[in-house]
C-alpha positions in Angstrom: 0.0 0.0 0.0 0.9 3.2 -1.0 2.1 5.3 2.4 1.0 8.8 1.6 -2.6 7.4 0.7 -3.2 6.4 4.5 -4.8 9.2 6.7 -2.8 9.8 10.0 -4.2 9.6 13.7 -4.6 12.5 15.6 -3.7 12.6 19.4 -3.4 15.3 21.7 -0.1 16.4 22.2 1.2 14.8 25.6 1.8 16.5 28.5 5.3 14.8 29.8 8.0 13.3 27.8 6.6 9.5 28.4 4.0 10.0 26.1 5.6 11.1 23.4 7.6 8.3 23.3 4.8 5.9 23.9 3.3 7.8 20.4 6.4 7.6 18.7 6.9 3.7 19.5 3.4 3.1 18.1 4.2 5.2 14.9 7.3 2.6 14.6 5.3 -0.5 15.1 1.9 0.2 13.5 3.2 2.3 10.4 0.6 5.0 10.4 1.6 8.5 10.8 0.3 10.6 13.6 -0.5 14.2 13.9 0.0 15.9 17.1 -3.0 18.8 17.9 -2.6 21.0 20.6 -5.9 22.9 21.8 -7.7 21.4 19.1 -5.2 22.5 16.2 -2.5 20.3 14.3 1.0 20.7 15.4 2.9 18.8 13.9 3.5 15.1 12.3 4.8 12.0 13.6 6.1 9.7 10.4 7.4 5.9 10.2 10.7 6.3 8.3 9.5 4.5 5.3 6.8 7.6 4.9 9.1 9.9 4.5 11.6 7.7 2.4 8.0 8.2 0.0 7.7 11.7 0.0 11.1 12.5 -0.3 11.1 9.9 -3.6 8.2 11.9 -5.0 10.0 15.3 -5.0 12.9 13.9 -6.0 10.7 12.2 -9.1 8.9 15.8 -9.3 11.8 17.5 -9.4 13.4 15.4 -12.1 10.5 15.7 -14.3 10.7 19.4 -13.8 14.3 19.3 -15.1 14.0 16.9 -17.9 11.4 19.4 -19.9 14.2 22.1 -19.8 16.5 19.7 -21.5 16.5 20.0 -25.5 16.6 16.1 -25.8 17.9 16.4 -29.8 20.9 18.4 -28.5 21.8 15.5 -26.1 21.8 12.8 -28.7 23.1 14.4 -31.4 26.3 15.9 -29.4 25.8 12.6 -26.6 26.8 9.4 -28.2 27.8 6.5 -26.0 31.3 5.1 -27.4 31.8 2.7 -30.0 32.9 0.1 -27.4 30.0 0.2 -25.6 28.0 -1.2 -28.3 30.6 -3.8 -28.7 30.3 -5.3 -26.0 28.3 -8.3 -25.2 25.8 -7.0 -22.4 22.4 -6.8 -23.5 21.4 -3.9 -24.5 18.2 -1.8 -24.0 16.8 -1.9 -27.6 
């Protein structure tokens, strides 16, 4: 399942340094991210490692995306072409 597609928990933020960790332990076990309210509002998120392994992916997919359409791709192969040798070898090759 696709992390950023679950919706997080929401606890009240703790009052003493025990619960935290008790949140932060469940996080780790269960998965699910947590947001932390305070008075009612969200504070801030508690996310397994794997979550934000995700969303750091996704920009970096964003972000490459973003750069590939400023490339001028016929530039690249016609001034780009792999060596001689690499087409002699035996290796299979992509096309």
């Amino acid at each position: 399942m696709n992390l950023l597609l679950q919706e997080p928990e929401k606890v009240d933020e703790p009052a003493e340094a025990k619960g935290y960790a008790d949140v932060i332990s469940r996080v780790a076990a269960e998965g699910h991210p947590v947001i932390v309210r305070r008075e009612g509002n969200d504070l801030a998120a508690i996310v397994p490692l794997a979550y934000l392994q995700e969303l750091l992916d996704a920009q970096a997919m964003e972000e490459a995306k973003r750069m590939a359409k400023t490339i001028d791709w016929e530039q690249v192969r016609a001034t780009c072409r792999p060596p001689q040798e690499w087409f002699d070898r035996d290796e299979p090759k992509p096309f």
